[in-house]
Backbone bond lengths (Angstrom), bond angles and torsions (degrees), N, CA, C in turn:
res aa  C-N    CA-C-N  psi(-1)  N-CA   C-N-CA  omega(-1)  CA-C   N-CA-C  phi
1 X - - - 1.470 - - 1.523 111.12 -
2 X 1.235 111.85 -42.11 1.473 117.59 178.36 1.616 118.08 -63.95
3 X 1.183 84.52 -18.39 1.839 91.84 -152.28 1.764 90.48 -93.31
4 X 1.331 115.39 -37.86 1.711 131.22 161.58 1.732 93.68 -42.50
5 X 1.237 97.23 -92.95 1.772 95.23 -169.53 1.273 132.22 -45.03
6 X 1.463 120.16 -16.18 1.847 135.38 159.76 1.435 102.84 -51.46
7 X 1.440 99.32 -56.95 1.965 106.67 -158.40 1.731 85.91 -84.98
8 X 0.871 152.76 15.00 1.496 138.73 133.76 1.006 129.77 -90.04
9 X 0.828 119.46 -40.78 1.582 123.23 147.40 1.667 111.23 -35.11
10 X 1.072 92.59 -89.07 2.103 86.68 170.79 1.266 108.36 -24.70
11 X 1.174 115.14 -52.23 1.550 116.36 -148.72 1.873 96.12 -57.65
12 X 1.439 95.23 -51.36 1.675 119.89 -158.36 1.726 83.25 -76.81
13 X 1.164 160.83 -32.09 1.180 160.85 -165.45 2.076 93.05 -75.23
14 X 1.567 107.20 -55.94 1.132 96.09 175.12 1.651 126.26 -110.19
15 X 1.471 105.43 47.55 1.252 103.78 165.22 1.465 95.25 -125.85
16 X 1.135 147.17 2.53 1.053 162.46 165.96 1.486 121.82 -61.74
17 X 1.413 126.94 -58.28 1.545 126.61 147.29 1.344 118.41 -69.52
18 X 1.404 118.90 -6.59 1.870 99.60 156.31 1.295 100.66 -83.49
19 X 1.226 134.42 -9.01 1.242 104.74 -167.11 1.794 98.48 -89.84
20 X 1.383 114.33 -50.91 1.740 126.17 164.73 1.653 87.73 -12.57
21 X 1.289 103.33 -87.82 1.486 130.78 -159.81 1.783 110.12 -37.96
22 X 1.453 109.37 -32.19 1.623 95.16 175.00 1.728 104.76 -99.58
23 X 1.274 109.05 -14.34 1.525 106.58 163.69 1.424 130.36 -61.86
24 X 1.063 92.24 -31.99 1.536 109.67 -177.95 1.532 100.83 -90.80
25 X 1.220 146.34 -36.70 1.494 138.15 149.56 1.234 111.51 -45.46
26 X 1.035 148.29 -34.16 1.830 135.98 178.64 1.034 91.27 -105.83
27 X 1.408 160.66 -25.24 1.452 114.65 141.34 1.245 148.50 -36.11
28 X 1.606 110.98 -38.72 1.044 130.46 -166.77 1.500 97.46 -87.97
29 X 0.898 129.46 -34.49 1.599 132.31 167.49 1.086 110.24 -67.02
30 X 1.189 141.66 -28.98 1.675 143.52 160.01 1.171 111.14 -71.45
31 X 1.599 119.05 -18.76 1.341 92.56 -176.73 1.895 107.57 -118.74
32 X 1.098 110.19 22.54 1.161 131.33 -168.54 1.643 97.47 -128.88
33 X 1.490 131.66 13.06 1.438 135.45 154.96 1.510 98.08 63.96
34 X 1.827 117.02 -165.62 0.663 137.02 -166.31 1.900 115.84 -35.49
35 X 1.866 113.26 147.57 1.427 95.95 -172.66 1.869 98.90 -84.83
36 X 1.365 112.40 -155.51 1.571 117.57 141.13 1.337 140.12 -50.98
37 X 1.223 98.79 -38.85 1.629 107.64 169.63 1.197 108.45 -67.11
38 X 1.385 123.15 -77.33 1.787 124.14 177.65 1.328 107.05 -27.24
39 X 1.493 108.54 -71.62 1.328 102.95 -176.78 1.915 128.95 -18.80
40 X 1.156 79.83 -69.41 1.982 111.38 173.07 1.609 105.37 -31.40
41 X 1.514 127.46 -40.26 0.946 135.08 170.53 1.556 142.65 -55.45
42 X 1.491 107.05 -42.13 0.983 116.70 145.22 1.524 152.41 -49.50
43 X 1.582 120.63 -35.73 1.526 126.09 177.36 1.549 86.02 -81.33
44 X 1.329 134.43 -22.66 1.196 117.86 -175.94 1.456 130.74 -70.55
45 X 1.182 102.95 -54.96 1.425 144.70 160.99 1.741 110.49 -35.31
46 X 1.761 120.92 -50.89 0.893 122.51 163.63 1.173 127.96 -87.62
47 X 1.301 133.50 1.17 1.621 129.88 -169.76 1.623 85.22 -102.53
48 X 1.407 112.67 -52.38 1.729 114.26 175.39 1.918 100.76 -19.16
49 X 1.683 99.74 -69.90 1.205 89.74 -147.57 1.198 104.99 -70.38
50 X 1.775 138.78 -30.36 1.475 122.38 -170.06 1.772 111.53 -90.53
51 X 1.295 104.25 25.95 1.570 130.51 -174.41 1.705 95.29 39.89
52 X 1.181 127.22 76.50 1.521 108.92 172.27 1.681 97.07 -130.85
53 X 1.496 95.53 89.41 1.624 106.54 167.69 1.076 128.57 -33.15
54 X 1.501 120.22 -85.26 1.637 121.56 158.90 2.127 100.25 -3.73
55 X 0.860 110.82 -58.09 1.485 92.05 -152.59 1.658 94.78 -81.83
56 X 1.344 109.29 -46.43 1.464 109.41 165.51 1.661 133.04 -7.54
57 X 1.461 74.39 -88.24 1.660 88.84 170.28 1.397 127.53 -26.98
58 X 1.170 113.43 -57.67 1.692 106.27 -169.09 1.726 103.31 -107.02
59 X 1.461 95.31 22.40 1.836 106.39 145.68 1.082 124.80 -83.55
60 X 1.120 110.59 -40.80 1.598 130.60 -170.35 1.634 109.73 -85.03
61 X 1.789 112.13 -19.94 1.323 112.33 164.86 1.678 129.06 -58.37
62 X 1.853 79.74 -49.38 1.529 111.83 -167.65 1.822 78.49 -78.01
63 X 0.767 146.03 -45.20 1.760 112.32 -172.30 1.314 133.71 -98.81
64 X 1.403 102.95 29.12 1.459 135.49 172.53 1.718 82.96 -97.41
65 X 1.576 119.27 -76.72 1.693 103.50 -169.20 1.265 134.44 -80.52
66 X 2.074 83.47 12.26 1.948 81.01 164.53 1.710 113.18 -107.73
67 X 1.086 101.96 36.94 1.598 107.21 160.34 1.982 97.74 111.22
68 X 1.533 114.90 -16.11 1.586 97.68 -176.38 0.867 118.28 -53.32
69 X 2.040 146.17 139.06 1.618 107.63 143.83 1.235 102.50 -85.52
70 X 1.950 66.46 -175.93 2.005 85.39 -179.63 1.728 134.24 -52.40
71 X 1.293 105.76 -26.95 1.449 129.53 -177.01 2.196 98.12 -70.01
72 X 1.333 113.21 -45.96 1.330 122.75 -179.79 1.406 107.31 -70.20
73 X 1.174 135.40 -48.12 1.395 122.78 169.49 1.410 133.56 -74.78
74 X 1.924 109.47 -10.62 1.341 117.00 153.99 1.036 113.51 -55.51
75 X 1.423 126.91 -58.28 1.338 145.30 171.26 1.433 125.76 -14.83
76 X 1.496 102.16 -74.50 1.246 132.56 152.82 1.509 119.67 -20.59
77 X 1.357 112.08 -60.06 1.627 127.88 -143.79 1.641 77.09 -95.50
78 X 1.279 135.09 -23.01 1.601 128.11 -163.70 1.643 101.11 -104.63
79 X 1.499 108.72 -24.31 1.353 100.89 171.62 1.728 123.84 -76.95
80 X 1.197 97.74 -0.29 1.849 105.79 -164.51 1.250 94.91 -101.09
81 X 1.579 121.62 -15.19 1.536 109.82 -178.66 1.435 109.50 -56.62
82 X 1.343 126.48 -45.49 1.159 121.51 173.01 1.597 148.89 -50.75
83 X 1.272 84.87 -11.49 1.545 124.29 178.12 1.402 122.15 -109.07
84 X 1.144 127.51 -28.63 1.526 155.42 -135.30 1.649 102.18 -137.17
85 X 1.004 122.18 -76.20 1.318 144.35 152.34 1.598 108.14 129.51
86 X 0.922 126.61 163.84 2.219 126.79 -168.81 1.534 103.64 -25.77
87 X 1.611 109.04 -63.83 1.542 117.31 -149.74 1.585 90.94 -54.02
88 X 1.114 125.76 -52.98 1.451 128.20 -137.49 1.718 91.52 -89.92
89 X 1.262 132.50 -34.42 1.441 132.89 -175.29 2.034 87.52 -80.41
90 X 0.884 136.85 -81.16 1.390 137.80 -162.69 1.395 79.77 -42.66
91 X 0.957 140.91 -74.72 1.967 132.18 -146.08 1.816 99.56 -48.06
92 X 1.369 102.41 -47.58 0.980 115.67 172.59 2.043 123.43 -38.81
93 X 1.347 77.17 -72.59 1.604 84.90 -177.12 1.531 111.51 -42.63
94 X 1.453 117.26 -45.25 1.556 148.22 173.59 1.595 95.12 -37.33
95 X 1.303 118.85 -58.02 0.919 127.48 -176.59 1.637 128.01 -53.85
96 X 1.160 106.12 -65.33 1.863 127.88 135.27 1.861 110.32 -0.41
97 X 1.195 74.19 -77.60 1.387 82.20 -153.81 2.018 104.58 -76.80
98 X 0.804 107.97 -7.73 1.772 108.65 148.89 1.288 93.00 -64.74
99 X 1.102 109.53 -73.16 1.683 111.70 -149.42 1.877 107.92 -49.15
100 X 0.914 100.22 -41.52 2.002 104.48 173.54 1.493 105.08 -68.00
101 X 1.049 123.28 -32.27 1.969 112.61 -177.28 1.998 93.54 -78.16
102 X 1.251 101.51 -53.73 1.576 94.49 176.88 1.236 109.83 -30.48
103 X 1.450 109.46 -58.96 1.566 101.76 -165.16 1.802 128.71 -99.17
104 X 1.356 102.41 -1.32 1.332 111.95 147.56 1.588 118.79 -79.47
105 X 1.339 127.09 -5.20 1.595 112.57 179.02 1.601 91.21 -96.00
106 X 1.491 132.84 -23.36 1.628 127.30 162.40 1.350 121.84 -58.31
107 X 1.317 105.11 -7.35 1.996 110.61 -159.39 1.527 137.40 89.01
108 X 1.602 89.34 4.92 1.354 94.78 -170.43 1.528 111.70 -79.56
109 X 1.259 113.05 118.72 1.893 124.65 163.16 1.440 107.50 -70.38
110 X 1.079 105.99 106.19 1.942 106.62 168.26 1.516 97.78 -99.64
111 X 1.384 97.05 141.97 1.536 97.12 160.88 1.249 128.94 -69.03
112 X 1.699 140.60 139.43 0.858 118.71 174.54 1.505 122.03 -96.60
113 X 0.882 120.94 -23.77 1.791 130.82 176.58 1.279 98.82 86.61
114 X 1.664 85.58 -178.05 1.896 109.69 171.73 1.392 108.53 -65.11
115 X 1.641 74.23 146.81 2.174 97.68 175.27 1.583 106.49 -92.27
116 X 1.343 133.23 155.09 1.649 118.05 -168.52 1.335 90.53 -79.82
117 X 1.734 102.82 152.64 0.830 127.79 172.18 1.709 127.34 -62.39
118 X 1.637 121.62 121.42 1.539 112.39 176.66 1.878 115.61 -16.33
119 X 1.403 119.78 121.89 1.385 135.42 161.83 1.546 111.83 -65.79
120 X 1.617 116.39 89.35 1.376 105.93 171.73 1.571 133.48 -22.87
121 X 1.478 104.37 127.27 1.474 91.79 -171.44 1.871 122.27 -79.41
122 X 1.159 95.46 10.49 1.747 104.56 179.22 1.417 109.03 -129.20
123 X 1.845 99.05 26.86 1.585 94.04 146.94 1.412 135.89 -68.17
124 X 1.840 103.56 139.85 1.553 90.77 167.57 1.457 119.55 -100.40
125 X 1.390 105.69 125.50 1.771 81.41 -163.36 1.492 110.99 -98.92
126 X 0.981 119.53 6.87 1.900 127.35 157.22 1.498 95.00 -63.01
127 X 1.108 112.40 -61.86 1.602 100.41 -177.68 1.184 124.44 -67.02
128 X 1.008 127.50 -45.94 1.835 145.02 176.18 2.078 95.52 -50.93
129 X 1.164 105.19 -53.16 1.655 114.45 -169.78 1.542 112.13 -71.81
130 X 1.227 100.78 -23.73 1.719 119.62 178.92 1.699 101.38 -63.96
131 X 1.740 95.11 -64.63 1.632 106.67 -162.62 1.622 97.31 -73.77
132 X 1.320 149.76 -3.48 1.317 135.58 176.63 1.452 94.43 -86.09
133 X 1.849 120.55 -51.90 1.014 99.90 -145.32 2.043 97.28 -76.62
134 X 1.039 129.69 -29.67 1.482 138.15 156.88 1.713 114.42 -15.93
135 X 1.516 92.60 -45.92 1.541 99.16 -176.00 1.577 123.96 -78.38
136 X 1.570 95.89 -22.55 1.217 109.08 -172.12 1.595 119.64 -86.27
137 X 1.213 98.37 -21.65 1.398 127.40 -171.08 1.511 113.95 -93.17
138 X 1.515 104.08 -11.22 1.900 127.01 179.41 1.392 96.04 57.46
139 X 1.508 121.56 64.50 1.154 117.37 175.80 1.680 106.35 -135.09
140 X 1.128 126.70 157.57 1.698 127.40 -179.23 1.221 91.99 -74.45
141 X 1.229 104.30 -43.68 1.885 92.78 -163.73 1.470 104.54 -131.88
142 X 1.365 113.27 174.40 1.623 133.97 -170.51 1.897 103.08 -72.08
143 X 1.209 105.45 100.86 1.480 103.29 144.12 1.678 133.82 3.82
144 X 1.101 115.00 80.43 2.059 92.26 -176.34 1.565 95.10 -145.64
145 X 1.359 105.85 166.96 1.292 151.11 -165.53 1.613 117.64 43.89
146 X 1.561 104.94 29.11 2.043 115.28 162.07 1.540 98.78 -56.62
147 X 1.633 91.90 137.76 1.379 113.92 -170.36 2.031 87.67 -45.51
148 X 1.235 130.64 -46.03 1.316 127.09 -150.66 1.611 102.36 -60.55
149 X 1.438 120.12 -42.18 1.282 124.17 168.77 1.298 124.30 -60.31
150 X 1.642 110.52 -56.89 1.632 91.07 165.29 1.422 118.66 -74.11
151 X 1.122 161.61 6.96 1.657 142.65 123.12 1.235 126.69 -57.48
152 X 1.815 123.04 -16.12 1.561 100.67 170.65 1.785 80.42 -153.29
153 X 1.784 105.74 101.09 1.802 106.73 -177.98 1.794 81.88 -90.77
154 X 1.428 147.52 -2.30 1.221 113.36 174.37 1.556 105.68 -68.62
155 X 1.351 109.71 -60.18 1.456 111.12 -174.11 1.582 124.32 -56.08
156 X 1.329 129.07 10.13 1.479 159.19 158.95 1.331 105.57 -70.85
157 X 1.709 99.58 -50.85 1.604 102.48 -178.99 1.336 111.36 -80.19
158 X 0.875 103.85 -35.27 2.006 100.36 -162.90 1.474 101.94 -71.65
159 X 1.558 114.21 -27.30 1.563 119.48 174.37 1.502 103.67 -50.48
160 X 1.415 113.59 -73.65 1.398 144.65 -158.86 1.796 97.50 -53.37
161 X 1.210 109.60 -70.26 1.223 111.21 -159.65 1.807 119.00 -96.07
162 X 1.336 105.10 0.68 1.676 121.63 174.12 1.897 94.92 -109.71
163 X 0.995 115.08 -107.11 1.423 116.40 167.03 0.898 139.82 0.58
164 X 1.429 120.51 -84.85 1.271 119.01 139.37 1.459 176.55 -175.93
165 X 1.950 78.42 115.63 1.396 106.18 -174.96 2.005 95.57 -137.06
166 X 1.326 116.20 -35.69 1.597 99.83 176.01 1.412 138.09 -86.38
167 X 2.259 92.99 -18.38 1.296 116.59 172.49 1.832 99.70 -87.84
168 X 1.400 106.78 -75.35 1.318 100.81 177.27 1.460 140.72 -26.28
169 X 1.408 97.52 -28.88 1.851 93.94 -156.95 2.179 84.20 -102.93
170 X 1.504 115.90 17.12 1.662 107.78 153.32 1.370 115.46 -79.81
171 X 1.340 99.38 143.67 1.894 87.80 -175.87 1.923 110.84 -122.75
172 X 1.267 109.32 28.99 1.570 123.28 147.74 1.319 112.43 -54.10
173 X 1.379 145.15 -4.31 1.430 139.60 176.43 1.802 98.77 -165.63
174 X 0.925 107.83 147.23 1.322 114.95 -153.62 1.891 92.56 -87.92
175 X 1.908 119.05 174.75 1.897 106.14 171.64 1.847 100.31 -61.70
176 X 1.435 107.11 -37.47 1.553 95.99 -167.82 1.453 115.84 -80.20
177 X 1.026 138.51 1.61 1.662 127.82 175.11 1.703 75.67 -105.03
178 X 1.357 154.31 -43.48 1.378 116.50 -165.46 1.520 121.77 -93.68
179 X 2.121 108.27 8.92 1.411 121.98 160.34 1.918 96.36 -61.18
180 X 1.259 114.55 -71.80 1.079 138.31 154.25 1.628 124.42 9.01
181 X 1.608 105.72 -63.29 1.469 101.54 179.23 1.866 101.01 -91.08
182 X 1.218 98.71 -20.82 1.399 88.25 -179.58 1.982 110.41 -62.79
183 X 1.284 109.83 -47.82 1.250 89.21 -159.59 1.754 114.94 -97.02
184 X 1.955 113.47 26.46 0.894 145.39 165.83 1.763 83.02 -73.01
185 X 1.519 97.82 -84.96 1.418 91.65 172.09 1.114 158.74 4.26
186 X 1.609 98.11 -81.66 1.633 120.13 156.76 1.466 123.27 -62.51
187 X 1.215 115.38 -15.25 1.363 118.08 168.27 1.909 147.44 -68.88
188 X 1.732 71.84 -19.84 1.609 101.27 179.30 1.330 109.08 -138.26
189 X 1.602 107.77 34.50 1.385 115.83 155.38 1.906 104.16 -109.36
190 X 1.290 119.55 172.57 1.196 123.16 166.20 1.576 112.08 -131.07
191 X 1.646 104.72 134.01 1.417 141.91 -174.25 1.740 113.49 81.72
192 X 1.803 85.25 37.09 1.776 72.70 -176.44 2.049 107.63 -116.05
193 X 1.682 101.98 29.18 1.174 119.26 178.90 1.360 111.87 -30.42
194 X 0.989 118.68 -60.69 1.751 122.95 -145.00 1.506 99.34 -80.43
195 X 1.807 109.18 -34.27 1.606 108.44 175.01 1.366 112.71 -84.06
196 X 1.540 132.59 8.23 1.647 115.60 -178.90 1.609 84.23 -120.55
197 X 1.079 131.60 9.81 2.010 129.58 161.72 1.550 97.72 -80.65
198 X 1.268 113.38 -29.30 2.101 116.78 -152.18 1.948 74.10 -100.57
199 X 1.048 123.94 -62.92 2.039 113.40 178.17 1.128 128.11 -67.61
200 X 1.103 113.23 -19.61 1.800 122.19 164.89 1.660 108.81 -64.34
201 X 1.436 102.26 -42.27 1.744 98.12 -173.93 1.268 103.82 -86.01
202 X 1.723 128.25 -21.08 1.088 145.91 177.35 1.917 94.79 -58.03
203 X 0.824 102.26 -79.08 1.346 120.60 -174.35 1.848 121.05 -32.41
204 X 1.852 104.27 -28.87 1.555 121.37 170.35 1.543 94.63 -99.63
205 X 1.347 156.27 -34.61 1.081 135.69 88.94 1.579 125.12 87.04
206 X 1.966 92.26 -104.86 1.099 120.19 161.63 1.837 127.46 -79.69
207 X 1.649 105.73 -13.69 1.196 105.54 167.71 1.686 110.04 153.98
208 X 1.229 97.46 -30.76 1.678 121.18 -165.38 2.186 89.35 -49.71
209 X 1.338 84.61 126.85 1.759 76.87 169.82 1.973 115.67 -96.60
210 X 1.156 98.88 -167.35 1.385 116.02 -174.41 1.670 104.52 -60.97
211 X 1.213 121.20 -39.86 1.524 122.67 -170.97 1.652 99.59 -99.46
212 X 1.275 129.33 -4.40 1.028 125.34 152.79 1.841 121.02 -78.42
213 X 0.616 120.37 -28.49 2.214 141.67 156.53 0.605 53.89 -66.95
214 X 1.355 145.33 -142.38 1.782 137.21 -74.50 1.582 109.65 -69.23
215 X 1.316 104.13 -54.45 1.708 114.32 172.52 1.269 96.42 -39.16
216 X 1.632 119.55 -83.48 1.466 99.11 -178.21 1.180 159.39 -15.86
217 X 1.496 98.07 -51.41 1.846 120.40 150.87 1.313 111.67 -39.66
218 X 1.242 119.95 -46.96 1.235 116.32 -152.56 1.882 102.59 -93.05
219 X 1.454 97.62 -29.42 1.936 94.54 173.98 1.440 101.83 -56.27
220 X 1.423 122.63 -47.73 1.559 134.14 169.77 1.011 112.16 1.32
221 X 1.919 95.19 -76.14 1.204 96.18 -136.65 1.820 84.90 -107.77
222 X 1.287 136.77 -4.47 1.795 122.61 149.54 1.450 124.82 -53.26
223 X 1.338 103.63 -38.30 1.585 116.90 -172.49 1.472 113.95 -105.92
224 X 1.401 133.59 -31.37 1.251 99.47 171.93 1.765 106.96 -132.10
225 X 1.197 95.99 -22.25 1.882 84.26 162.95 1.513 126.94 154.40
226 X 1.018 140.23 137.88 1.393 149.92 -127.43 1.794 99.75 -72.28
227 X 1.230 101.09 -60.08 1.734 110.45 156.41 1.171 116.88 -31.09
228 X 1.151 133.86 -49.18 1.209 133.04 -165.80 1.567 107.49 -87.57
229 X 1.215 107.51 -39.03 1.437 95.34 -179.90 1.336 124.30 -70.28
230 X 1.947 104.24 -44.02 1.182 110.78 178.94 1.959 107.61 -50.20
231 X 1.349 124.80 -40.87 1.449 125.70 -178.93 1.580 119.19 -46.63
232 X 1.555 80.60 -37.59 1.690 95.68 -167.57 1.866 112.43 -88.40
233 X 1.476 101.80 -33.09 1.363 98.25 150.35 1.462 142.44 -39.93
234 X 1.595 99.81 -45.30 1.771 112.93 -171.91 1.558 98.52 -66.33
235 X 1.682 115.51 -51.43 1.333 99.30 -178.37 1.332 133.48 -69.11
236 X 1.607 110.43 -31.61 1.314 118.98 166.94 1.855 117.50 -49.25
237 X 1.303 105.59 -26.63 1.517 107.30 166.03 1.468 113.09 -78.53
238 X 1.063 113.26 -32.00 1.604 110.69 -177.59 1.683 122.23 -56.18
239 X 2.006 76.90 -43.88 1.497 74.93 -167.85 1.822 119.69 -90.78
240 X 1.656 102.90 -7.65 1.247 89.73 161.66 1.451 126.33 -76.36
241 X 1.166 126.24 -0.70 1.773 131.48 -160.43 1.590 79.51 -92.78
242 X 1.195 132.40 -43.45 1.423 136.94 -169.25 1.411 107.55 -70.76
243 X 1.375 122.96 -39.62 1.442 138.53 165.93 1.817 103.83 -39.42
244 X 1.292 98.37 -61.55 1.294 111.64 -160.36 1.966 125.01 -72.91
């Protein structure tokens, strides 16, 4: 009996600093912002939208070996069309897919991951597109009757029920990595202010905290450029004072 309760004791003596020890790793990852992967998302996300290949390319390398697969950066490059618009997501993909023969004629095995999962066929996606965009917006309920909707209710719909409800409701990339590329996106586009203030808050939102924004800022402005960050800074201040 004694000799039972010694070796539990040990046991509990050393299961005790693993446990410290992985606590103290997701802290430190929370408090050290965005991981590798996230990161990876961004140079992508923004070269997509101002289509500048050259820089592309060895974004899309580097986020293959920072943990993306291949299936997640398809993802990615198909979710920005909406944002981006065809030319610039297809150039994109174009882009991609050099970049995977490159590195399959070296030997490189990328993973490819999961394919999205079947889209219930008795979705409603007015409703489904309602409650994402509600969520995103930190609201109980769906947005309705802004002068912008009643002057154009198609483009209300195509938001709601294309956007998202046909892009959104794939689950190859989670709402927060595709808050994420969007306002990578919007960041290194120009005149798209008022929509990367409404995805930036979107983006804390889905979960992303305050020192995660900031990291962001700061991939900005290492990877694609001082302008851009500083732009993306001013609003990111705006909208937390508004947060607050």
């Amino acid at each position: 009996m004694k000799a039972t309760i010694f070796s539990l004791l040990i046991m509990t003596g050393l299961f005790l600093p693993a446990l410290a020890i992985g606590s103290e790793g997701e802290n430190m990852e929370k408090r050290h912002g965005l991981n590798q992967r996230q990161q990876s998302i961004i140079p992508i996300a923004a070269f997509t939208a101002d289509g500048d290949i050259n820089r592309l390319t060895p974004a899309l390398d580097q986020g293959l070996d920072g943990g993306l697969t291949v299936n997640e950066i398809k993802e990615v490059l198909v979710h920005l069309y909406a944002y981006t618009g065809f030319p610039r997501s297809l150039n994109a993909l174009s882009a991609f897919m050099g970049v995977l023969d490159e590195r399959k004629a070296k030997g490189i095995e990328d993973v490819v991951g999961q394919e999205a999962s079947p889209v219930p066929s008795d979705l409603d996606k007015d409703k489904y597109g309602a409650k994402v965009r509600a969520m995103l917006a930190g609201r109980e309920t769906d947005i309705s009757g802004t002068r912008w909707q009643l002057f154009s209710p198609a483009i209300d719909t195509f938001l709601k029920e294309h956007l998202f409800a046909d892009i959104f409701v794939r689950d190859v990339i989670s709402h927060q990595d595709r808050e994420l590329a969007t306002i990578a996106a919007l960041a290194n586009m120009t005149g798209t202010g008022g929509q990367l203030g409404f995805h930036l808050g979107a983006a804390m939102n889905t979960g992303l905290t305050e020192m995660q924004m900031k990291d962001f800022i700061s991939v900005i402005r290492t990877t694609v450029g001082e302008n851009q960050a500083d732009g993306a800074q001013k609003i990111l201040t705006e909208m937390l004072n508004n947060r607050k």
